[in-house]
C-alpha positions as CSV (number, residue, x, y, z in Angstrom):
1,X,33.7,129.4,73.8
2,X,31.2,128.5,76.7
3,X,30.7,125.2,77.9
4,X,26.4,124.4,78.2
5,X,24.2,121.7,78.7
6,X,23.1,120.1,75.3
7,X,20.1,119.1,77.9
8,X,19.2,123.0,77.1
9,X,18.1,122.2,73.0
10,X,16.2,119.1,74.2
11,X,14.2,120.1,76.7
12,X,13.1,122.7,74.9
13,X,12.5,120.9,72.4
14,X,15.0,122.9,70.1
15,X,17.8,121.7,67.4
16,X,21.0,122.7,66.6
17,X,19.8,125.1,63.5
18,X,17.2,126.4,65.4
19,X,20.2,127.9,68.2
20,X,21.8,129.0,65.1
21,X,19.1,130.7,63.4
22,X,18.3,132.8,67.0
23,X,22.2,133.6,67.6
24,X,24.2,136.4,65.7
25,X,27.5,135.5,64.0
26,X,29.9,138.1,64.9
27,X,31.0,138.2,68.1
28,X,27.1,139.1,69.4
29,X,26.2,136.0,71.2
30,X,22.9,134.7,71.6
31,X,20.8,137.8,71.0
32,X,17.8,136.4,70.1
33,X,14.8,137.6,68.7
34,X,11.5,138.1,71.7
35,X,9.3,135.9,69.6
36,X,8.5,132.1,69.2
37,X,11.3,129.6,69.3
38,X,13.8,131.9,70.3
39,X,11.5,133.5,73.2
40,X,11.3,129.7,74.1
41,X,15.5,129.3,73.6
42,X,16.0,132.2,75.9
43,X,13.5,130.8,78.6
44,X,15.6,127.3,78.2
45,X,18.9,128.5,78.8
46,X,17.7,130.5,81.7
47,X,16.5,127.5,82.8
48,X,19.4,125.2,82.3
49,X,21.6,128.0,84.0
50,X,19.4,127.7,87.4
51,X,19.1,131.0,87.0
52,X,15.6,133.9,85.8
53,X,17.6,136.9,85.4
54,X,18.9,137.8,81.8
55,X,22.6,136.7,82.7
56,X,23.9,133.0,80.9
57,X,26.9,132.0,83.0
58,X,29.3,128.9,82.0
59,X,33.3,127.9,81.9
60,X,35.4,129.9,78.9
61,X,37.3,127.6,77.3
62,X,40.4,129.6,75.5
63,X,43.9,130.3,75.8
64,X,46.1,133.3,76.4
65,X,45.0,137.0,77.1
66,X,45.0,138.2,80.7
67,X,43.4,136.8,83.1
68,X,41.1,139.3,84.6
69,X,39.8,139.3,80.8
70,X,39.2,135.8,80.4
71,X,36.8,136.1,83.8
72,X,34.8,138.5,81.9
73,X,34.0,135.5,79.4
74,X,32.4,133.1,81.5
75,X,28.8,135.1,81.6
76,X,26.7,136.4,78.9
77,X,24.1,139.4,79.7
78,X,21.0,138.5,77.0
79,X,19.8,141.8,76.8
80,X,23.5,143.8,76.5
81,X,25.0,142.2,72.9
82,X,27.4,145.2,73.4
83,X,28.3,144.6,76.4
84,X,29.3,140.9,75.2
85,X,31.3,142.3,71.9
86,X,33.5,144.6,74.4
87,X,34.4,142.0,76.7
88,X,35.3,139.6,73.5
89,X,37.2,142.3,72.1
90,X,39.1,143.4,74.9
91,X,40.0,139.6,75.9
92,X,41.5,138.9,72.0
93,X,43.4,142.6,72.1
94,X,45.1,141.1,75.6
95,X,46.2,137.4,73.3
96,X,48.8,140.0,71.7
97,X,51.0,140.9,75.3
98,X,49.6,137.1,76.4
99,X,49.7,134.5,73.8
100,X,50.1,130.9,74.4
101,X,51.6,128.3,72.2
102,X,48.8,125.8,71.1
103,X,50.9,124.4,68.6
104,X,54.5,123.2,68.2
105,X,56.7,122.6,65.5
106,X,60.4,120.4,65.6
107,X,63.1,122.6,64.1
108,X,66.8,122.2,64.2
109,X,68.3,124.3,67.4
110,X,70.3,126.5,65.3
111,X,67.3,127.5,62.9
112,X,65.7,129.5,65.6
113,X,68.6,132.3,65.9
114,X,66.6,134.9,64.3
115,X,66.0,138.5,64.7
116,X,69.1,139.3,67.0
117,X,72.3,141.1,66.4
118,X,74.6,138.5,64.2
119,X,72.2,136.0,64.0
120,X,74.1,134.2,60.9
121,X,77.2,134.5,62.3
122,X,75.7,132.7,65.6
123,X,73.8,130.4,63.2
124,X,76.8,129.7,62.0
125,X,78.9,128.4,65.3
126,X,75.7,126.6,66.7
127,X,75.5,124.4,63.4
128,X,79.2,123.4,63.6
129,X,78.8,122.9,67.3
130,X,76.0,120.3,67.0
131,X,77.3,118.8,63.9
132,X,80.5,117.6,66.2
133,X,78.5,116.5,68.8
134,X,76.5,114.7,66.5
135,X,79.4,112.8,64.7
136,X,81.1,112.2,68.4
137,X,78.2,110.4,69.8
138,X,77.1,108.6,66.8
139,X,76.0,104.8,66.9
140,X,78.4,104.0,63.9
141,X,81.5,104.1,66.7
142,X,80.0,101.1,68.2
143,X,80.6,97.3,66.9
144,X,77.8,96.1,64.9
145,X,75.0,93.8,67.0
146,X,74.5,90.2,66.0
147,X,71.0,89.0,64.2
148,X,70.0,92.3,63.2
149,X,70.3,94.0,67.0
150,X,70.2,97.5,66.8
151,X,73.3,99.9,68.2
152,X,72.6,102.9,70.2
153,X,74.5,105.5,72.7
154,X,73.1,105.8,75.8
155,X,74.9,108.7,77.5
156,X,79.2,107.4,76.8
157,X,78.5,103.6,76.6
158,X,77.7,101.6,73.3
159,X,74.0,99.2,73.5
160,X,72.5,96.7,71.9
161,X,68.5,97.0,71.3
162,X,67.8,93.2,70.6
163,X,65.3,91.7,68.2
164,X,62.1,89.2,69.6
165,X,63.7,85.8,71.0
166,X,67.4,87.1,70.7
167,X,69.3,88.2,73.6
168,X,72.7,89.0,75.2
169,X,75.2,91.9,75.1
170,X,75.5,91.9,71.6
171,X,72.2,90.2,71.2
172,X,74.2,87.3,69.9
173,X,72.3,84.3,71.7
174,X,68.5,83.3,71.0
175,X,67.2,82.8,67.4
176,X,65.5,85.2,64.9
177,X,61.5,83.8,64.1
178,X,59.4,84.9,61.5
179,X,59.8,87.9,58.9
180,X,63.3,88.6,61.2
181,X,64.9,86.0,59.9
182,X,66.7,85.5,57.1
183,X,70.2,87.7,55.9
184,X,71.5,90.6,57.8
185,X,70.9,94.3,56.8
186,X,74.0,96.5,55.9
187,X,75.0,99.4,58.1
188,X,76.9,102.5,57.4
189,X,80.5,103.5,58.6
190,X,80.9,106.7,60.4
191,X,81.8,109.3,58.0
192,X,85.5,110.0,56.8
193,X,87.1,113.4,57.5
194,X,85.9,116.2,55.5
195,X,88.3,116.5,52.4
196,X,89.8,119.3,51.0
197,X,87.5,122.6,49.5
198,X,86.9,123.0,46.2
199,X,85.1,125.1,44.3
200,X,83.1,126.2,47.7
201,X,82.3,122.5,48.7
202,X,83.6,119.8,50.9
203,X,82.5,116.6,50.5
204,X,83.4,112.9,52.8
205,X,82.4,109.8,52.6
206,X,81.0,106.6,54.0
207,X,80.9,102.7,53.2
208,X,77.9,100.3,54.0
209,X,80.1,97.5,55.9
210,X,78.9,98.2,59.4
211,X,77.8,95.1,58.3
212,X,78.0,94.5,55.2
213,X,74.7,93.1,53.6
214,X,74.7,89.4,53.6
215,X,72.5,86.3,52.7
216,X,69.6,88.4,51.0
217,X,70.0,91.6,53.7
218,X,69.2,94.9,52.8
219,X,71.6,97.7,51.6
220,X,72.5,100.4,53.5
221,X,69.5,103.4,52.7
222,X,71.0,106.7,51.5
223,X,73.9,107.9,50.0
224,X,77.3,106.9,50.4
225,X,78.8,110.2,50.2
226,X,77.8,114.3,51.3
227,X,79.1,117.7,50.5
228,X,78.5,121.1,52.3
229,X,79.7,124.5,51.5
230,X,83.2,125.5,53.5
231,X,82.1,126.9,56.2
232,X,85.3,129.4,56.4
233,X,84.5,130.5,52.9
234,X,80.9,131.5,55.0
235,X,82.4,133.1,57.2
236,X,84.7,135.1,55.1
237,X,81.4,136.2,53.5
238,X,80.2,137.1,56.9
239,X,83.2,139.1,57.6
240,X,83.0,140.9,54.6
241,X,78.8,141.7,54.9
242,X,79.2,141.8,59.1
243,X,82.7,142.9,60.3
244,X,81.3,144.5,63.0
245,X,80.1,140.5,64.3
246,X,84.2,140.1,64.6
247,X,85.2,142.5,66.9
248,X,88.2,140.2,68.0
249,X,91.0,138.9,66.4
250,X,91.3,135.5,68.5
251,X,94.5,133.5,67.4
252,X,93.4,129.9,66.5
253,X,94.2,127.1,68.7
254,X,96.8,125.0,66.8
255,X,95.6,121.6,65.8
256,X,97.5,118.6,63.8
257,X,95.8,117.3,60.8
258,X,94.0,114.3,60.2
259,X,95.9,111.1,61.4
260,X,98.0,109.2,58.8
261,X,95.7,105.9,57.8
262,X,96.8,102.5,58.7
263,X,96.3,99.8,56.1
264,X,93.9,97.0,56.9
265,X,93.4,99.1,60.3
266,X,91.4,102.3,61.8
267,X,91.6,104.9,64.2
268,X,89.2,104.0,67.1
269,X,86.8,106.6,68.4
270,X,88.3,109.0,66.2
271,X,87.0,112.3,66.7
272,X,86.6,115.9,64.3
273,X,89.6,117.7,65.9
274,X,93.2,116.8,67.2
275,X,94.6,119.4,69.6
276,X,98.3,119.6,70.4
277,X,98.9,116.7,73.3
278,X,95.9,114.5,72.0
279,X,96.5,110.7,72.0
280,X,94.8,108.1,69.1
281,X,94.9,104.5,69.7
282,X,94.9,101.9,66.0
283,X,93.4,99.1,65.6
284,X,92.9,96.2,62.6
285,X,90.4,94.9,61.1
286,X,88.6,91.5,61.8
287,X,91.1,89.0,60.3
288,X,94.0,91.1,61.0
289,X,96.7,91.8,64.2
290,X,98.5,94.5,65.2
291,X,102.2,94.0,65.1
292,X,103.9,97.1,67.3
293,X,102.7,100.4,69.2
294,X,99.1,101.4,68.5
295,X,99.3,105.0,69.7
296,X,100.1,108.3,67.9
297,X,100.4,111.9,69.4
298,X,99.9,114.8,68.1
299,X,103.3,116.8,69.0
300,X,104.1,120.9,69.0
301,X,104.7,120.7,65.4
302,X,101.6,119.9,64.6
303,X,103.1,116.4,63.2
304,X,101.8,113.4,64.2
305,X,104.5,110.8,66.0
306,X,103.7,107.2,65.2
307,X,106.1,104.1,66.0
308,X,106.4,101.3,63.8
309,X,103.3,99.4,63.5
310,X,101.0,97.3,60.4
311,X,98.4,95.0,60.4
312,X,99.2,91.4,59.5
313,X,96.8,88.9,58.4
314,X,95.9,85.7,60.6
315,X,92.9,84.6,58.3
316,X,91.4,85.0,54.8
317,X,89.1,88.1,54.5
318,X,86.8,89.3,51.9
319,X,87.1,92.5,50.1
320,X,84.8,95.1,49.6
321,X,82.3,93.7,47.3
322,X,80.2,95.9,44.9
323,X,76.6,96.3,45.2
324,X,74.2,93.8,44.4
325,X,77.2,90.6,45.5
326,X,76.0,88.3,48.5
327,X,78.2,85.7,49.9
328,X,77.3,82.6,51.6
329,X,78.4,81.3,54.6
330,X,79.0,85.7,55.6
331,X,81.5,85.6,58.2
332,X,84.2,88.5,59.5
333,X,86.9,86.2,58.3
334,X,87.4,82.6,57.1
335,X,90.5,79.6,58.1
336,X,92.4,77.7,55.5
337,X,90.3,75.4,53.9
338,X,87.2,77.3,54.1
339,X,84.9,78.3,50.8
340,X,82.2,80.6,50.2
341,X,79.8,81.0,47.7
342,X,78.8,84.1,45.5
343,X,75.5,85.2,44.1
344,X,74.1,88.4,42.9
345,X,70.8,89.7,44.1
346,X,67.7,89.4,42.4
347,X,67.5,91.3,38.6
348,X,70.8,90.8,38.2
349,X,73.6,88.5,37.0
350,X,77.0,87.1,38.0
351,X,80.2,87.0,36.0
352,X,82.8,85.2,36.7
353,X,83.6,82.6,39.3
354,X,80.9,81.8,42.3
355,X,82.7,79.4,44.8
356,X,86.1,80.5,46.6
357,X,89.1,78.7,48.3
358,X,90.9,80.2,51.3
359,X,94.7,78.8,50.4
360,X,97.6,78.2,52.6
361,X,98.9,81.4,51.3
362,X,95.9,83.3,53.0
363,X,94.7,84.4,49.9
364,X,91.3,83.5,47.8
365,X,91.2,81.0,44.8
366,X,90.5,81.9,42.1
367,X,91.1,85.7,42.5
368,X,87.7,87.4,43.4
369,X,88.9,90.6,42.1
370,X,87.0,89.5,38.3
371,X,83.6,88.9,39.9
372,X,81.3,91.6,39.7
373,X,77.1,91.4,38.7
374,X,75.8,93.2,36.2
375,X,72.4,94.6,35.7
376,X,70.1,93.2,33.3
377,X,68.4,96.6,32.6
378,X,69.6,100.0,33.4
379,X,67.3,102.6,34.6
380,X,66.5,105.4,32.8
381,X,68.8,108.4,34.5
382,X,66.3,111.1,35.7
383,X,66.2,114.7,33.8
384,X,68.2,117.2,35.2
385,X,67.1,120.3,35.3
386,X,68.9,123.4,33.6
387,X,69.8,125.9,35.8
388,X,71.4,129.6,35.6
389,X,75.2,130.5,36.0
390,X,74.1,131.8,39.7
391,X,72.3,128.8,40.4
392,X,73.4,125.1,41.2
393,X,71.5,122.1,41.3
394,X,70.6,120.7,44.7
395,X,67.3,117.9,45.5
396,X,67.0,117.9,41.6
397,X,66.0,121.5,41.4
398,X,68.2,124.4,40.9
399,X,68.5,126.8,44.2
400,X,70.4,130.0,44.4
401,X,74.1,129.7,44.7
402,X,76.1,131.6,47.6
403,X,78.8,134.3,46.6
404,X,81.5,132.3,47.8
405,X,80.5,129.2,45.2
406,X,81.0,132.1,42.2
407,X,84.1,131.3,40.2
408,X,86.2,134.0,38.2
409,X,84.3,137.2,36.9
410,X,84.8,141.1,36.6
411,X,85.6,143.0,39.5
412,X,82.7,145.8,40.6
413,X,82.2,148.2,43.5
414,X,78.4,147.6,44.7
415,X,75.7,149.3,46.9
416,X,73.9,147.8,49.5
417,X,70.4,149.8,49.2
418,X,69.5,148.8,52.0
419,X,72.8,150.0,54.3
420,X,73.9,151.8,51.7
421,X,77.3,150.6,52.0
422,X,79.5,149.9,49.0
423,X,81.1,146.7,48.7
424,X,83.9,145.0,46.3
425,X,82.0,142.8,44.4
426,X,81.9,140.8,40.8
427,X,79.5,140.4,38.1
428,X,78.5,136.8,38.9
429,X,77.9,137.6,43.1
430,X,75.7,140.6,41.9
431,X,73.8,137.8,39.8
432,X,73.6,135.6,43.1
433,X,72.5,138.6,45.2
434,X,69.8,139.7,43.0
435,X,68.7,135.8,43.2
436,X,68.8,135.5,46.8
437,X,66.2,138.5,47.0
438,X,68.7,141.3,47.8
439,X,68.9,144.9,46.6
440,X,72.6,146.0,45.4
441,X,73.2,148.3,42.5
442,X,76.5,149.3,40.4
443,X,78.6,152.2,41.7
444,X,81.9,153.4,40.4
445,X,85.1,151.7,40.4
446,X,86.4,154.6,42.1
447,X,83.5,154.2,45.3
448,X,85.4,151.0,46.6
449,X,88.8,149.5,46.4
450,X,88.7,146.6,44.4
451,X,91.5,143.8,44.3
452,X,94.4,144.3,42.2
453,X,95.3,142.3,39.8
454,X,98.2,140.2,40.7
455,X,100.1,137.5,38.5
456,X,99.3,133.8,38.8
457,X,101.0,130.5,37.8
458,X,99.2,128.3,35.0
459,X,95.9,126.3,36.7
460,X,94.7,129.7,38.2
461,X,94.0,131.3,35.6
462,X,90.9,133.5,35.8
463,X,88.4,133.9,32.8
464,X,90.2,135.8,30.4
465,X,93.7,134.2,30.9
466,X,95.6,131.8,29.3
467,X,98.6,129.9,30.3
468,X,102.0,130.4,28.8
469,X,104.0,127.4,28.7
470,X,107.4,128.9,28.8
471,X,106.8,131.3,31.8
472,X,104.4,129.1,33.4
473,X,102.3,132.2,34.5
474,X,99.1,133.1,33.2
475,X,99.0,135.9,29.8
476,X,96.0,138.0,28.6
477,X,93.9,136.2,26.4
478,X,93.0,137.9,22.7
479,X,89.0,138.7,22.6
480,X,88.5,136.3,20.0
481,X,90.5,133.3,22.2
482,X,86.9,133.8,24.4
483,X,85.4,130.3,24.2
484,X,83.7,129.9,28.0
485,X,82.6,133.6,27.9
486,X,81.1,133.9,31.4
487,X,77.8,136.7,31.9
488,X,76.7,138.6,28.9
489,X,77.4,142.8,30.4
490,X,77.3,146.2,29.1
491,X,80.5,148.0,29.3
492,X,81.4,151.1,28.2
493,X,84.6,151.0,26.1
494,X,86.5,154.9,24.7
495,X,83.2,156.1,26.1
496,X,80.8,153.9,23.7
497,X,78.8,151.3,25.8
498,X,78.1,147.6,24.1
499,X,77.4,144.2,25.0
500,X,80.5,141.6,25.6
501,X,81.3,138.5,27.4
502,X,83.1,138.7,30.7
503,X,85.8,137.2,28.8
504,X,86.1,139.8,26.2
505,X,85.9,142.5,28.5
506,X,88.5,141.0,31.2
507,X,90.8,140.7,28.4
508,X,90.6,144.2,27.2
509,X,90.8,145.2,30.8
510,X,94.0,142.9,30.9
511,X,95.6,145.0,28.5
512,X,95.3,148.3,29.7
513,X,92.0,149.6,27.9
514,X,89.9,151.2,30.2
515,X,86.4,149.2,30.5
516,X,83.8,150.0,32.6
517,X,81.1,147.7,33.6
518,X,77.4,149.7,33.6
519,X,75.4,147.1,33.6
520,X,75.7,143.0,34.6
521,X,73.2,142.4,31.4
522,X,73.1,143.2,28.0
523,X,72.8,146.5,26.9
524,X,69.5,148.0,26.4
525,X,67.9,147.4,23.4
526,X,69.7,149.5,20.0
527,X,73.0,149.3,22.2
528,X,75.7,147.6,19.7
């Protein structure tokens, strides 16, 4: 709190305890007894303050509070402990209106849109905003350094951090000493495009060959591919719990779709979106030339106009090994004549052939589609844990699903206790509602407008359908037909209430009884 001499407990002749004996713990500094060691403490401090008068004066070390506050912490009046305790008090009251941050914490940008008015919604277009700048500027666009460089971005333009004793633009001159040398560690590919939703979830992919792992390098660390919840499935969720964050209908701006793929050949510096007008330029890979035009546009149609072009092969090239396969000598691509050798990494073995002939024909011989390595021992699989219908599994632990991952279930009207608005719902987002710490309750069917039923082909059939091969539409299953049942509930059926499956009770509903869901678990106890 105060800085002071430690000359004042030596020349005294005093220790640490003895201070602490004559001092009070709360607040009440150094209010010290008037007889023997803390008389002579007192007298010491005095002393060691150049100053006789019953006022200890010294440099507050704190943060925060006001500043006319703070000055009235750099004395202390001996003979007025009240005096002291107000002036503390008043200083910590004033941290409140005047803190200051004595420690941080690294969080992602979007994660600190809290407390304001459509904070998920804006939590929402943040994330997406980053993620694209993210994947735009990533290291993976850039061609892969020599002797284990490593590629970075430095604002637009693509460098090479090199290694001790290597050098050049693509660190390819110099040699690697010590525990650097040896193979050449695998890189990953920038992710693909996100792939269609289903069931909620997106997923895309990558490939470790930016390099590939050679001569005893290391894999690529992490996983090959990723999914994420659709974000316009959130934000139909959104809509539904926040219209009034959409007060606009903006039209969206018109963009084509992914470009086609090129065979042996990539899009280069592909980026997430393609806006009518946007150019693309093709390439092939190493081993391979492009015969014909190498750009694309995307045109007012939102179709994408290519010219005739394909990759043709100038050398032999090796295809994408499975895991665990090293090849030796590890080169982009290989002349007529040339061999490479095979092996398998260490705990595991090779079948098939290990040495490889590029023929006049461009192709390898013998055919290295039979070689693969097997394991010797298979790792146990881990447990999985067993989670509830409204939860999923995610970092081996099950976590709360979203309303938007629930598949098909009874319709409900719900109430928000907390707005007390009254939402269309179903049984299973109730479940994931409750889960996610949030207070809704059944209301009538008649409080809300729930969706109508409407008739669907065969493959979107909800729980208690079937599919009728003749029509090709979806029928209303029997109860008994009920084999995935969905959430035990508590209906009331001719005015008597018992417990049924989702199933059972969609297909009564499907054929005109009236059914009425009280309650998204079983009946009480003594209910049939």
């Amino acid at each position: 709190m105060q800085k002071l001499s430690t000359f004042t407990t030596f020349s005294s002749g005093l220790g640490s305890a003895d201070m602490k004996r004559c001092a009070s713990s709360s607040f009440k500094f150094f209010f010290t007894s008037s007889k023997g060691k803390c008389q002579k403490l007192e007298e010491a401090l005095k002393s060691d303050s150049g100053t006789q008068l019953n006022v200890l004066r010294g440099d507050p070390f704190v943060r925060g509070g006001g500043s006319g506050f703070v000055s009235g912490l750099s004395f202390l009046e001996l003979d007025n402990p009240a005096g002291n305790k107000q002036r503390y008090s008043s200083w910590a009251e004033s941290v409140t209106g005047l803190p200051q941050v004595i420690k941080q914490k690294l969080t992602p940008l979007y994660e600190l849109v809290k407390e304001v008015p459509c904070a998920s919604v804006k939590r929402l277009y943040l994330r997406q905003a980053l993620e694209e700048y993210l994947d735009e500027f990533d290291p993976c666009h850039c061609r892969p350094c020599q002797n284990g460089g490593i590629a970075t971005v430095e604002g637009t333009q693509c460098q090479c951090h090199c290694k001790p004793y290597t050098f050049g633009v693509a660190c390819e001159q110099g040699v690697l000493v010590g525990n650097d040398a040896g193979g050449v560690d695998g890189g990953w590919s920038c992710w693909s495009s996100w792939g269609p939703c289903v069931q909620g979830k997106k997923t895309r992919r990558r490939e470790c060959n930016n390099p590939l792992p050679s001569e005893g390098g290391r894999s690529c660390i992490g996983e090959p591919s990723e999914s994420s919840p659709c974000e316009h499935e959130e934000l139909e969720h959104l809509r539904l719990l926040e219209p009034h964050c959409f007060p606009l209908s903006l039209a969206p701006k018109e963009f084509c779709p992914s470009p086609p793929a090129l065979k042996d050949g990539f899009v280069q510096d592909e980026g997430a979106m393609f806006p009518v007008g946007k150019n693309i330029v093709y390439t092939c890979n190493e081993g391979y030339s492009l015969i014909g035009d190498p750009v694309a546009r995307c045109g007012d149609d939102l179709q994408w106009l290519v010219g005739e072009m394909h990759c043709q092969k100038i050398a032999c090239v090796l295809p994408a090994l499975m895991d665990g396969i090293q090849s030796h000598p590890r080169k982009p691509f290989y002349g007529v004549g040339e061999k490479v050798t095979i092996s398998c990494s260490r705990g595991m073995s090779l079948e098939g052939p290990s040495a490889f002939l590029c023929g006049s024909s461009l192709k390898w011989s013998p055919d290295m589609k039979s070689v693969q390595c097997v394991q010797k021992e298979a790792p146990l699989p881990p447990a999985v844990p067993e989670c509830q219908r409204w939860e999923k599994l995610q970092n081996s632990r099950c976590v709360c699903k979203m309303p938007y991952e629930c598949g098909s279930s009874l319709d409900v009207c719900a109430r928000d206790e907390r707005s007390k608005r009254i939402l269309p719902l179903t049984v299973c987002k109730m479940h994931v509602v409750h889960c996610q710490g949030r207070n809704y309750t059944l209301a009538g069917r008649d409080s809300c407008t729930l969706p109508v039923p409407t008739e669907k082909a065969c493959g979107a059939c909800p729980l208690w359908g079937k599919c009728d091969a003749q029509s090709g539409r979806c029928v209303c299953r029997e109860a008994s037909e009920c084999e995935e049942g969905g959430f035990r509930v508590c209906v009331e059926v001719d005015g008597v209430e018992q417990t049924m499956s989702e199933c059972a009770a969609g297909a009564l509903r499907c054929r005109g009884q009236d059914v009425t869901v009280t309650s998204t678990g079983p009946c009480a106890a003594g209910t049939p």
